[in-house]
C-alpha positions as CSV (number, residue, x, y, z in Angstrom):
1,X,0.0,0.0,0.0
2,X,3.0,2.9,0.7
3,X,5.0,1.5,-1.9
4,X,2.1,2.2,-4.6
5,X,1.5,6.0,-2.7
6,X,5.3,6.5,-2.8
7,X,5.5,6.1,-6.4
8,X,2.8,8.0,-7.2
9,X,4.0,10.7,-5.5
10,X,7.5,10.7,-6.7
11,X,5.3,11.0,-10.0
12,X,3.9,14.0,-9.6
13,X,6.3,15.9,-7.7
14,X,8.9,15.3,-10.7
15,X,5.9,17.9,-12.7
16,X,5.3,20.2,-10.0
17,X,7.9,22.8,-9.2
18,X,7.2,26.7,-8.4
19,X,7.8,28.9,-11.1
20,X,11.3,29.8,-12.7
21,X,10.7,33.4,-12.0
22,X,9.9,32.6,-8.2
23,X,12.7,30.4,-8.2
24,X,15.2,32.8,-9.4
25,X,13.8,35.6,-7.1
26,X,14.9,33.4,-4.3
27,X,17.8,32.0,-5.0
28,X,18.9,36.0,-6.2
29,X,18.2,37.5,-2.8
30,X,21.3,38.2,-0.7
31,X,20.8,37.4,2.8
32,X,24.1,38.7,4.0
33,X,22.2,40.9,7.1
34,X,20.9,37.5,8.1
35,X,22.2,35.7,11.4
36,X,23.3,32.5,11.3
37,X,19.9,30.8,11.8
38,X,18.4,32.5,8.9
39,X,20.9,31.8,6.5
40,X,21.0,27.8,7.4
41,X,17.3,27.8,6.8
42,X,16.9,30.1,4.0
43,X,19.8,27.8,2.0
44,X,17.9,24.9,2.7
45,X,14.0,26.5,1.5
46,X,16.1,27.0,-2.0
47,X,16.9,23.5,-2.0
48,X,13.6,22.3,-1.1
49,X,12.0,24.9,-3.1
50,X,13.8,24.1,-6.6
51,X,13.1,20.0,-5.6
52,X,9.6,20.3,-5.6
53,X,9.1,20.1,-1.9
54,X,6.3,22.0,-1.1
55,X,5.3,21.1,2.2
56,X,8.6,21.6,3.2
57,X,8.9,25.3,1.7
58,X,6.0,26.2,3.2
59,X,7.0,25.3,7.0
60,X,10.6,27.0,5.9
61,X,8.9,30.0,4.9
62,X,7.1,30.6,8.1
63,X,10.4,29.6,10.3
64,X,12.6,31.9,8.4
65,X,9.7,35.0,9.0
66,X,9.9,33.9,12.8
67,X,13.8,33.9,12.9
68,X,14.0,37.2,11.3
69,X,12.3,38.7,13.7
70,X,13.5,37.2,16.8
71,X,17.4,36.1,16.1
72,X,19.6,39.1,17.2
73,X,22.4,38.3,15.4
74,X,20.4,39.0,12.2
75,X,17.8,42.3,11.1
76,X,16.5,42.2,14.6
77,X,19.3,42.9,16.2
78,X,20.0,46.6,14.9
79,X,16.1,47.0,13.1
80,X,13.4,48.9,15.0
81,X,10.3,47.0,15.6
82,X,8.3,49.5,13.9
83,X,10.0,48.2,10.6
84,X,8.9,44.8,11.2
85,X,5.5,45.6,12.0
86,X,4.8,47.4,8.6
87,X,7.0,44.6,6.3
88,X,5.3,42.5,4.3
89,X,1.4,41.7,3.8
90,X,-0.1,41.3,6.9
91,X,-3.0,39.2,5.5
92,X,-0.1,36.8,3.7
93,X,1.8,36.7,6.8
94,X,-1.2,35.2,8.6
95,X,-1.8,32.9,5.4
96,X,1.7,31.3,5.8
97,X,1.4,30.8,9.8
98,X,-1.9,29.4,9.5
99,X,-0.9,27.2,6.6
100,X,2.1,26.2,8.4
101,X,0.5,25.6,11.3
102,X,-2.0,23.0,9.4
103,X,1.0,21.3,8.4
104,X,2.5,21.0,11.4
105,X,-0.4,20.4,13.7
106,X,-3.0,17.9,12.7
107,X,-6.0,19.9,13.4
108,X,-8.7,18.3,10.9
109,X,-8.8,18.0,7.7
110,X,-7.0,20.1,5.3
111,X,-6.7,21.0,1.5
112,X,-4.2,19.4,-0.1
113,X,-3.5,16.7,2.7
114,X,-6.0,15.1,2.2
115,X,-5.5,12.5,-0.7
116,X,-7.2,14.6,-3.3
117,X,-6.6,14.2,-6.8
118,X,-4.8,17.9,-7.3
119,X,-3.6,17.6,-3.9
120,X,0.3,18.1,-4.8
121,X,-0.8,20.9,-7.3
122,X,-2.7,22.9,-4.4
123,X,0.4,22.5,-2.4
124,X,2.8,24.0,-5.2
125,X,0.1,26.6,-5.1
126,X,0.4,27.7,-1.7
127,X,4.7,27.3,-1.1
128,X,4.3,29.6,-4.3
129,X,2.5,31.6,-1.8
130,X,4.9,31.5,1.3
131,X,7.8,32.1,-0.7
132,X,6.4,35.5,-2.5
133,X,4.9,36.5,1.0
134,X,8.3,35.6,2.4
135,X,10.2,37.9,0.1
136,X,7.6,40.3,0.1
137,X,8.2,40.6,3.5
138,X,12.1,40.4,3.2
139,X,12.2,43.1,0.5
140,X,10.2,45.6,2.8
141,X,13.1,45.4,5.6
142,X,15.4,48.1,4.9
143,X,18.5,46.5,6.1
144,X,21.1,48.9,6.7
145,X,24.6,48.8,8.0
C-alpha cells in the first residue's frame, strides 16, 4: 500500500515545481544581514523549493519570518520593531502561519492533505504563496549597515 502512494507521488512531484521566476527571485536574494539561523534555513528553502518540496517550503517560509524577527544576530538585532510591524502583507503573513500551522499540527482535515486528486498541485500553489509573501516581506526590511 505505501509502496504504490510513494511512487505515485514521486510521480507528480517530478511535474510540480514553483515557477522559474519565483525560483530565481529566491535564490537572487542576498541574505548577508541575516544571522546564522536564517541563513541555514533560507539555504535549505532553496533547496527544497527548486526540488519540488512543497510542504517543506511552506514550514521554511514561516520559520525563516519567525527567525528574522527574533534572532539578534540577524535584522533584529540593529532594526526597530516599527520596521517589522509594517514589512510585508499582513494578511499573507497570517496565510503562511496558518498554513504552516496546518502542516505541522494535525487539526482536521485540510486542503491538499488530504489525498485529493490535485492535492500536490494545491500544495505548489500555496509554497508559491509562502515564498512570494516571504520575500515580500524580506524586500520591505530596509537593512542597513
Amino acid at each position: 500500500m505505501f509502496a504504490t502512494k510513494g511512487k505515485d507521488l514521486k510521480k507528480a512531484m517530478g511535474n510540480a515545481e514553483l515557477s522559474a521566476s519565483l525560483l530565481g527571485r529566491l535564490s537572487a536574494f542576498n541574505m548577508a544581514d541575516f544571522g546564522p539561523h536564517a541563513s541555514l534555513l533560507y539555504g535549505e528553502l532553496i533547496t527544497s523549493a527548486s526540488a519540488g518540496l512543497p510542504a517543506s517550503t511552506i514550514i521554511l517560509a514561516a520559520a525563516i519570518v519567525d527567525i528574522v524577527q527574533h534572532e539578534q544576530a540577524g535584522p533584529a538585532g540593529y532594526l526597530d520593531g516599527v520596521v517589522f510591524a509594517y514589512a510585508g502583507s499582513t494578511a499573507n503573513l497570517g496565510w503562511l502561519r496558518w498554513r504552516r500551522n496546518h502542516l505541522l499540527h494535525h487539526e482536521g482535515p485540510s486542503d491538499g492533505l488530504m489525498g485529493e486528486a490535485d492535492a500536490f498541485c494545491w500544495l505548489v500553489g500555496d509554497a508559491e504563496r509562502a515564498v512570494t509573501a516571504l520575500l515580500d516581506f524580506l524586500d520591505d526590511l530596509s537593512f542597513v549597515d
